[in-house]
C-alpha positions as CSV (number, residue, x, y, z in Angstrom):
1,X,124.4,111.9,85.8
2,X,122.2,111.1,88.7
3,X,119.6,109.2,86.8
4,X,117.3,105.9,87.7
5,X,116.1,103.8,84.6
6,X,113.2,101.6,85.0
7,X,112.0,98.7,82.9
8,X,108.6,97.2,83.1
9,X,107.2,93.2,82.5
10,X,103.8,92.1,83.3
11,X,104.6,91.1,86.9
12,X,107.4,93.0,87.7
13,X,109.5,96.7,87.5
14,X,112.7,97.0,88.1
15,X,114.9,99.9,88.9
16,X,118.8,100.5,88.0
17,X,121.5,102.7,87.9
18,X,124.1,102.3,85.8
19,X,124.8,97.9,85.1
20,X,123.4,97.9,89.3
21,X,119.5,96.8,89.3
22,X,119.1,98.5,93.2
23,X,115.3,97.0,93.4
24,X,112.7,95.4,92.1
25,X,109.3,96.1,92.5
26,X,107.0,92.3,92.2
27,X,103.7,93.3,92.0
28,X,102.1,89.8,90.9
29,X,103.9,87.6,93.2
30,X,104.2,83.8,93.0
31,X,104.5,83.6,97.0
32,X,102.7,80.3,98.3
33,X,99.2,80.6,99.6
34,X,100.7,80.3,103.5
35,X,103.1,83.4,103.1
36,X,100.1,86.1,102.5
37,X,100.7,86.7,98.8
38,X,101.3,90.5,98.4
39,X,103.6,93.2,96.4
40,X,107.5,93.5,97.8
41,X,110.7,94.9,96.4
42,X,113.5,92.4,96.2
43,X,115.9,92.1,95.0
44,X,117.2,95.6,96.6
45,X,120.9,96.6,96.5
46,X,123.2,99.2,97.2
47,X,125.0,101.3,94.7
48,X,128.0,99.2,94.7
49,X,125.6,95.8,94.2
50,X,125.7,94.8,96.9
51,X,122.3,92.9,98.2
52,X,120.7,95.5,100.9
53,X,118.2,92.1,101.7
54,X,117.1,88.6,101.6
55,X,114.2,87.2,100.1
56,X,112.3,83.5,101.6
57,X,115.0,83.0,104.5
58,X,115.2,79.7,105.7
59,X,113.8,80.8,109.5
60,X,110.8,82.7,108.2
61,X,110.1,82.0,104.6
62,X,107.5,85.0,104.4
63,X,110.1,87.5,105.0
64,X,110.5,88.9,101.8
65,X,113.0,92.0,101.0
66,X,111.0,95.6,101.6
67,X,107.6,94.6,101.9
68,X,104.2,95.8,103.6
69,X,102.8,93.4,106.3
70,X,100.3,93.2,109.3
71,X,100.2,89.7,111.0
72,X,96.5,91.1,112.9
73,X,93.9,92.4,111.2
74,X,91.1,91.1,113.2
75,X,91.2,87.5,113.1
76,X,93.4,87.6,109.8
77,X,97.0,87.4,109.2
78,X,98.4,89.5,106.0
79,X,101.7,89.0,107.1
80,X,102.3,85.2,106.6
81,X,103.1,82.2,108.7
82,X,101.4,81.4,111.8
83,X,99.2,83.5,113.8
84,X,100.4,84.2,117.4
85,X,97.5,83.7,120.3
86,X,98.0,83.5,124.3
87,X,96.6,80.6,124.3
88,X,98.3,78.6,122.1
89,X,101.4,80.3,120.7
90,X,102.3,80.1,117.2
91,X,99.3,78.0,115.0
92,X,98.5,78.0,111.7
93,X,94.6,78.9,111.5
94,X,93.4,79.0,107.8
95,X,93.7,82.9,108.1
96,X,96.1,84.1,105.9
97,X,95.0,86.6,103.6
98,X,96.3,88.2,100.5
99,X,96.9,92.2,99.3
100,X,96.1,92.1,95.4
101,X,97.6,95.1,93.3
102,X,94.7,96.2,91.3
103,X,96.2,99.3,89.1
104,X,99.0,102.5,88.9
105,X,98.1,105.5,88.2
106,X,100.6,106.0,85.8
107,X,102.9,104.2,84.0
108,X,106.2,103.9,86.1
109,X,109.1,105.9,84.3
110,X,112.7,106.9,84.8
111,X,114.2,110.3,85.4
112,X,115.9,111.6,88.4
113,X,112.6,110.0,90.5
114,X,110.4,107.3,89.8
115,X,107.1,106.8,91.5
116,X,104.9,103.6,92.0
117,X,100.9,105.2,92.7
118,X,99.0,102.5,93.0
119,X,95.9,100.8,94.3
120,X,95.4,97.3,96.5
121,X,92.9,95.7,97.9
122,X,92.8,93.7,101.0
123,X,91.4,90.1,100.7
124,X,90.7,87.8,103.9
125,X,91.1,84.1,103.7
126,X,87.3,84.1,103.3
127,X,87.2,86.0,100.0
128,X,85.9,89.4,101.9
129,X,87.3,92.5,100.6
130,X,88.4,94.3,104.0
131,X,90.4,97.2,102.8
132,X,91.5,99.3,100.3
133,X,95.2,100.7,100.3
134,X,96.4,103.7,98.1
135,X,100.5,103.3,98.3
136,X,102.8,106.1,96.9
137,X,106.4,104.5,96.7
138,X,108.8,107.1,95.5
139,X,112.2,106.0,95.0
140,X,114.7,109.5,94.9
141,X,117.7,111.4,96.3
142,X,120.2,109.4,94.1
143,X,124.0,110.7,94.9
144,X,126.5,108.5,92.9
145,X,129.5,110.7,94.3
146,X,128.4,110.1,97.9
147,X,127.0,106.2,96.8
148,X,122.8,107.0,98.0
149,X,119.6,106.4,97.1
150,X,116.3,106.7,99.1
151,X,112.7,105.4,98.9
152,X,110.1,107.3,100.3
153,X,106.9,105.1,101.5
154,X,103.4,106.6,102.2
155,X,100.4,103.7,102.2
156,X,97.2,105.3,103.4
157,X,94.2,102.4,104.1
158,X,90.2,102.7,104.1
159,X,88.5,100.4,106.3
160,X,85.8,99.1,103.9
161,X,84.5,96.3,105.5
162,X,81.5,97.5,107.6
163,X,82.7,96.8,110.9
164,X,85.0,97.9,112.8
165,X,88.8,96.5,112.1
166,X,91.2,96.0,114.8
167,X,95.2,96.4,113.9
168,X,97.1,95.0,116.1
169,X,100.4,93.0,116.1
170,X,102.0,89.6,117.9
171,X,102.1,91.6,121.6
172,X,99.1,93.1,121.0
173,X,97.8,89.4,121.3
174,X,100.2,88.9,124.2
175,X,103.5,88.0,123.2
176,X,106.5,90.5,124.6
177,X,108.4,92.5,122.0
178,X,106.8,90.8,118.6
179,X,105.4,94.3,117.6
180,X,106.2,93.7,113.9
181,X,103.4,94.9,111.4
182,X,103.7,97.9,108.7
183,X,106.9,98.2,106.5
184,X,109.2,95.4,107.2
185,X,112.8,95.1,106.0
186,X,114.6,91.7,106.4
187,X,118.5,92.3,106.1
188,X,120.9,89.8,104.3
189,X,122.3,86.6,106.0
190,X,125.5,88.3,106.2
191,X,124.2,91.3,108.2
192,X,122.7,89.1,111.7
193,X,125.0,90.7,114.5
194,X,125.1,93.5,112.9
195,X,125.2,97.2,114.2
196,X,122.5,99.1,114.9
197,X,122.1,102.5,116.6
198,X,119.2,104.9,116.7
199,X,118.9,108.8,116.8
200,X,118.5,109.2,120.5
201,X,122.0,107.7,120.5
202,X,121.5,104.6,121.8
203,X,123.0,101.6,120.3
204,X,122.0,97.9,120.5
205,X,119.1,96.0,119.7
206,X,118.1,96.1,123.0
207,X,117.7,99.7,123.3
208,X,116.0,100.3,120.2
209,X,112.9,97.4,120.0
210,X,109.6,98.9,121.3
211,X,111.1,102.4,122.0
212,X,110.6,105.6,119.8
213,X,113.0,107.5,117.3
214,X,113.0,109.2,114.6
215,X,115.4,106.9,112.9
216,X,117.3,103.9,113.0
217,X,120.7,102.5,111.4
218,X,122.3,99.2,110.4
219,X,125.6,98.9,109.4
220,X,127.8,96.1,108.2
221,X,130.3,94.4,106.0
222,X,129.1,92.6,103.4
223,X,129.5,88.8,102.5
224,X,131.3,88.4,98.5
225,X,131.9,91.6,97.9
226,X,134.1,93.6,99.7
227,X,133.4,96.8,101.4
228,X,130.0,97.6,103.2
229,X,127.1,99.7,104.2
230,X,124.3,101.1,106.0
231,X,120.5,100.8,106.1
232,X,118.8,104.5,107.6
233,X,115.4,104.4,108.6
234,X,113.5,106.6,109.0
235,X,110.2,106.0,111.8
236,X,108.3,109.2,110.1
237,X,104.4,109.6,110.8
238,X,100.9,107.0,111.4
239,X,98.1,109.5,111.5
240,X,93.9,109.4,111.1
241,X,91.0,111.7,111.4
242,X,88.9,108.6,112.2
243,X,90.5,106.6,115.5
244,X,93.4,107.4,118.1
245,X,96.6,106.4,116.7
246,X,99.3,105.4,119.3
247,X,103.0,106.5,118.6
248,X,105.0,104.8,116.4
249,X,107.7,102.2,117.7
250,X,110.1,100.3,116.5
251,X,110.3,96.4,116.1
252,X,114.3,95.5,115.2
253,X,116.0,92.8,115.7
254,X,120.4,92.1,114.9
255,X,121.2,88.9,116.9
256,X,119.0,86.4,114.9
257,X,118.7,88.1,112.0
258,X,118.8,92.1,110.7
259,X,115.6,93.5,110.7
260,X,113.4,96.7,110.8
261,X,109.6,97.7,111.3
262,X,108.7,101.4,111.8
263,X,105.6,99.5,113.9
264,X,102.3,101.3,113.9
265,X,100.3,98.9,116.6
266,X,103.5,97.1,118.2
267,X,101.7,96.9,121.6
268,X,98.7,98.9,121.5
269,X,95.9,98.1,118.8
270,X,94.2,100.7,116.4
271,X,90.8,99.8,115.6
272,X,90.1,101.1,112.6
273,X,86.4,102.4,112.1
274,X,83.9,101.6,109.1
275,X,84.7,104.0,106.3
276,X,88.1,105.2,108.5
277,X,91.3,105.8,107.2
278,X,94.8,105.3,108.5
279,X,97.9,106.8,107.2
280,X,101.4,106.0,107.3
281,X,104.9,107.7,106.0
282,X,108.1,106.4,106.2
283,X,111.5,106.3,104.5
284,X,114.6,104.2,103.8
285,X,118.2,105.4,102.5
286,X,120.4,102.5,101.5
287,X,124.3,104.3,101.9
288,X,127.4,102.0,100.1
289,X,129.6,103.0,102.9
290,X,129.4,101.9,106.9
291,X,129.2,105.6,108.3
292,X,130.6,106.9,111.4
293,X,127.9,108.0,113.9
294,X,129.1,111.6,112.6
295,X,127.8,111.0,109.6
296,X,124.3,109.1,110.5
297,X,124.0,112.3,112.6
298,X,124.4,114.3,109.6
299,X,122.2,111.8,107.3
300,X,119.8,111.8,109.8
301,X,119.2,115.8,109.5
302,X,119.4,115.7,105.5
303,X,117.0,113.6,105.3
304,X,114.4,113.5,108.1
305,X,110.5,113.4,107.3
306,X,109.3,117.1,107.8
């Protein structure tokens, strides 16, 4: 029976199937003041346990799991770390800011979906509340036979800071292919080097950072356990009635480490007016196989954003 049980604490919910907890959902983190405190899912696994991420890395100690980011909102940094300028490279500044769950709108439940409706706000370094964010996470499609299961991620933001709010991203501010912002996925130790190929058929982390498709694809072995699997994302929609959006583009890296950003702002900014709204859509399927490009091909179609 395809069905997702969930279990709720105070700080936390977590999501299983069968003995295999495939994520958790930390709403009240305990991340240190310089990572940009906010909500992320780690652990996250695959069907057969596998771990599908990696959570504090040595390298870059706010990478956390599944988790939404953006390292330039104005002059503050709600991703974590140091804040890129042309002047002056990395730097800490004093400007790291925090996203504070402040409710669901239900209860979190099991059954054959479970959804996570909530509401954040957006608080600068100063104390100023910038922005409030409505995020829909709906974790679905679960296929035991086939070894599946998908998250669906819609976030929409209201500007509510009275001025305008410029989104950008590390090349926005002038540093080449550091587009990274939005939904960020860090991949396991085990996965750096690994493959990835993208829907236009191009394969290669060179051919997928800062170009456009409608999905991307890790694959690898797995450290431990043996056996392996794939990581499908999916680049979906970033739309507004308020502003011009530019297209999305992708921010991925294999060689250092795995890792994946459907980027809304990776090299051009979005400035975001008083009282506007920006929206974003995106999914994940986490697959407890490495699949053939056949079979991304065919994934791709079953589960594409329409």
């Amino acid at each position: 029976m395809n069905h997702f049980d969930v279990e709720t604490s105070q700080d936390a919910i977590a999501v299983t199937v069968g003995d295999t907890e495939i994520l958790r959902y930390v709403i009240h983190p305990d991340s240190p003041t310089d990572e940009a405190p906010k909500p992320y899912l780690y652990p996250l696994r695959f069907l057969d346990g596998a771990d599908a991420a990696v959570r504090r890395p040595w390298d870059h100690r706010w990478h956390t799991g599944l988790q939404f980011t953006w390292s330039h909102v104005a002059d503050q940094n709600f991703w974590g770390g140091p804040t890129f300028a042309a002047e002056d490279g990395y730097q800490m500044r004093g400007n790291l800011g925090t996203m504070k769950h402040t409710g669901f709108a239900a209860e979190p439940a099991g059954g054959s979906d479970v959804v996570f409706d909530e509401t954040l706000e957006w608080i600068t370094s100063r104390g100023e509340h910038w922005i409030d964010e409505h995020r829909v996470q709906r974790v679905h499609a679960l296929d035991t036979a086939r070894g599946i299961w998908a998250i669906d991620l819609s976030t929409e933001l209201t500007n509510v800071s009275e001025q305008t709010l410029p989104l950008g991203s590390p090349t926005t501010a002038g540093r080449p292919n550091a587009g990274y912002t939005g939904w960020f996925w860090r991949g396991p130790r085990s996965w750096t080097g690994c493959t990835v190929v993208n829907s236009t058929g191009d394969e290669g982390e060179d051919h997928t950072m800062g170009k456009e498709a409608d999905w991307v694809a890790f694959s690898s072995e797995h450290d431990d356990l043996d056996g392996g699997g794939t990581v499908l994302a999916f680049a979906g929609s970033s739309s507004s009635e308020d502003t011009e959006v530019p297209p999305m583009k992708w921010f991925t890296r294999t060689g250092i480490f795995a890792v994946a950003s459907q980027s809304p702002a990776f090299d051009q900014e979005i400035h975001l007016p008083a009282q506007g709204s920006l929206r974003l859509n995106h999914r994940f399927v986490f697959i407890a196989k490495v699949c053939s490009r056949a079979e991304l091909d065919a994934l791709g179609e079953e589960f594409a954003l329409r």
